[in-house]
C-alpha positions in Angstrom: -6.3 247.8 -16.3 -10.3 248.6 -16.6 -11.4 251.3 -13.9 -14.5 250.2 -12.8 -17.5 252.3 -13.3 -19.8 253.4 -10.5 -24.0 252.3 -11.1 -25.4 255.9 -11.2 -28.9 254.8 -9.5 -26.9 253.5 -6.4 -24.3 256.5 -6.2 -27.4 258.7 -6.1 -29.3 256.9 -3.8 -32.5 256.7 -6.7 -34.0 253.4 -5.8 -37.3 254.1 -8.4 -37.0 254.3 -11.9 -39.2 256.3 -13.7 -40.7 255.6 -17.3 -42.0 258.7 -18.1 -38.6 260.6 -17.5 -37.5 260.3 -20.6 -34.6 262.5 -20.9 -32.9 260.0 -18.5 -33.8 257.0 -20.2 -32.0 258.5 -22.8 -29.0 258.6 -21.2 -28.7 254.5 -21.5 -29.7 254.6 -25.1 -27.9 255.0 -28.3 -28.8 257.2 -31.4 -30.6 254.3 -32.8 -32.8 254.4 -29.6 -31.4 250.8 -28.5 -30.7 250.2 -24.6 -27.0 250.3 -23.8 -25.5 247.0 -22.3 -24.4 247.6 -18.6 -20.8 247.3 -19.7 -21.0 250.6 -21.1 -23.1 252.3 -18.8 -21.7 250.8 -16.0 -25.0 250.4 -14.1 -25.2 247.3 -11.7 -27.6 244.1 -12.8 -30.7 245.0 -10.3 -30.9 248.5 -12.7 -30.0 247.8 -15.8 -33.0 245.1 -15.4 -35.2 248.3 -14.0 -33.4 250.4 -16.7 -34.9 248.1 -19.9 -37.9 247.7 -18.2 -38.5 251.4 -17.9 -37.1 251.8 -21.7 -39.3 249.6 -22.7 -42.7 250.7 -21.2 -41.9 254.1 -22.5 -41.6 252.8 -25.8 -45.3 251.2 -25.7 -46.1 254.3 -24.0 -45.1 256.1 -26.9 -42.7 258.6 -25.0 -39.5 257.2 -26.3 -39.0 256.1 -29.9 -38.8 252.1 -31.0 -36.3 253.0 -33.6 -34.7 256.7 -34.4 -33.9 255.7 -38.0 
């Protein structure tokens, strides 16, 4: 039996995502500075689509990495 995470932008009532926080970004990222599927971060489809889109504007932005390695 899977428990069934909780999406961390609706338990916190955040309903903007913001690019240039990076240290949260990072949160849904792996070492290799990929976005996490929303299996594993258990964040619901409306923001894990905000979540990439925010992951990747920082990356043009250059305030995340593309690639760590």
């Amino acid at each position: 039996m899977q428990i069934k995470k909780s999406c961390y932008y609706c338990d916190n009532k955040i309903d903007y995502l913001d690019y240039k926080d990076v240290e949260e970004l990072q949160k849904f990222t792996n070492s290799y500075g990929l976005i996490l599927p929303k299996r594993r971060t258990g964040v619901c489809s409306k923001h894990q689509r905000k979540l990439a889109m925010g992951v990747k504007r920082a990356r043009v932005m250059a305030l995340a990495l593309f690639t760590n390695k």
